[in-house]
N, C-alpha and C positions, 0 to 999 in steps of 0.2 A: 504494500500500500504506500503510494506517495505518501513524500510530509504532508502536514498541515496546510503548511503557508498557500502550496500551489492549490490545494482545492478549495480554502478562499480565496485567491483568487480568483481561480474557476465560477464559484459560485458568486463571486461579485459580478463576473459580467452576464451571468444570469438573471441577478439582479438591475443592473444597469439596465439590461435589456425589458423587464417587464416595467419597470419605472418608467424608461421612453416611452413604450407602447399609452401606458396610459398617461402619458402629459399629452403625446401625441393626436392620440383618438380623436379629440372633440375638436381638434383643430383641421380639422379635415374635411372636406367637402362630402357629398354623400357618395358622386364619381369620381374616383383615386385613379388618375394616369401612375400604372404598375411596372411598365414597363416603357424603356427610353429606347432607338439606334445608339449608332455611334454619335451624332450630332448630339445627344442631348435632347431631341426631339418625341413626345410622348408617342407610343404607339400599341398600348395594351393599357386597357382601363379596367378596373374592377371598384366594385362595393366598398364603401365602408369597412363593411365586416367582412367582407373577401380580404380586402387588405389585413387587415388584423390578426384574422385568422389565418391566412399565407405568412405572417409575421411569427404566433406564436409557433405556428408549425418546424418553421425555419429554426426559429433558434432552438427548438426542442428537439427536435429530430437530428440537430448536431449535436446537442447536449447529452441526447440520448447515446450516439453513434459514439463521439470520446470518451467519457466517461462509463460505457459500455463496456469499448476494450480494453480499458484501466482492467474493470475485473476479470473479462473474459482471456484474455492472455494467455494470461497462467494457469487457465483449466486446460489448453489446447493441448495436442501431443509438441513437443518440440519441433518433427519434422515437417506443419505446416509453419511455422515460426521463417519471415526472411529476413535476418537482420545480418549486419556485414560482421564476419569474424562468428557466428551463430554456435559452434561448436565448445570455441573459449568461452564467451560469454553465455551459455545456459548449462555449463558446467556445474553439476550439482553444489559444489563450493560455490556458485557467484551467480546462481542461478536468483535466489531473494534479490540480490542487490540491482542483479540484471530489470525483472522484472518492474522492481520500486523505480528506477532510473528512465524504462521506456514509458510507466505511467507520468512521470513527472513530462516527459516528452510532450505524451499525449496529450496533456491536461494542458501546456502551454502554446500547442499549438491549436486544441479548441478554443480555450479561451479568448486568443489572438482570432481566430475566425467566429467566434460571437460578438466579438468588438468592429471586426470589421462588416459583418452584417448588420448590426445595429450605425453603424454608421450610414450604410448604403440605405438603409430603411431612414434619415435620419433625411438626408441630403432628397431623398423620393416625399417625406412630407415637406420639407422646404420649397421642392417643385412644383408642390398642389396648394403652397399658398399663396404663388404670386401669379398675378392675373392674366399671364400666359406660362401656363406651364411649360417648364425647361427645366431638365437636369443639370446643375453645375457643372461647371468642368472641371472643379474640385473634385468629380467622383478618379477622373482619369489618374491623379496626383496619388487617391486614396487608395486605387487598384494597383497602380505599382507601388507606394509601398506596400501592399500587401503581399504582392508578389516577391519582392525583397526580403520582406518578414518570412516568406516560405521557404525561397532557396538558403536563406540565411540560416534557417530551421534544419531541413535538412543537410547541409551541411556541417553544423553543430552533431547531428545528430551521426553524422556517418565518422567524424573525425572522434566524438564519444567513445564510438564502438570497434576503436582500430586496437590492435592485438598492442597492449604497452612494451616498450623493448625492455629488455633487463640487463 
């Protein structure tokens, strides 16, 4: 089991995220432009509560999916396990630490993808309150760094799990 600290974090940005939804809601038109192109230009509309409920969905069904393989892991056999160096690292000696280590993984990179969906959901009601709907091009800024946060993630995560030399 991860430490502490990361699954409050985790569960902060679960929180963060239903916080928005509800400061968000009532500030919303009854038709939610859901989807933008690449211009920034609206081109899928939905409800109110379509929106909302595409909202809770999203962050839950990631929340569900990381924090899922936090415990499912370690139920698995080893040999669907793909992690680099797989053999040292689930080594019955380093196998707990192993595990505890790809949970914290996990936990930081959902969390890091609940932040950035609650953002994109954040910048999509920003676009439904101004009197022609447009996506910022703040999203474009927001999707690379996210992308950066991911390779940066994996990266971290592959140089983690390289065999230490002695």
């Amino acid at each position: 089991m991860p430490p502490r600290p990361i699954w409050l974090f985790f569960l902060a940005t679960l929180l963060v995220a239903a916080l928005h939804l509800s400061w968000s809601y009532n500030q919303l038109p009854a038709e939610v432009a859901t989807h933008f192109n690449a211009s920034g230009e609206a081109d899928g509309w939905s409800s109110r509560n379509g929106f909302a409920i595409t909202y809770i969905v999203l962050i839950a069904a990631m929340a569900g999916i990381f924090a899922g393989l936090v415990f499912l892991l370690p139920r698995l056999p080893v040999s669907t396990i793909s992690l680099p160096n797989r053999d040292y690292w689930l080594a019955p000696e380093r196998r707990e630490a192993t595990w505890r280590r790809l949970g914290e993984f996990l936990l930081l990179i959902g969390g890091g993808t609940n932040l950035f969906n609650v953002m994109v959901m954040h910048l999509t009601v920003q676009a439904n309150r101004q009197p022609e709907v447009q996506l910022s091009g703040w999203f474009w800024l927001l999707f690379t760094a996210f992308m950066v946060f991911v390779f940066a993630w994996v990266g971290w995560l592959l140089w983690s799990f390289r065999v230490p030399r002695r």
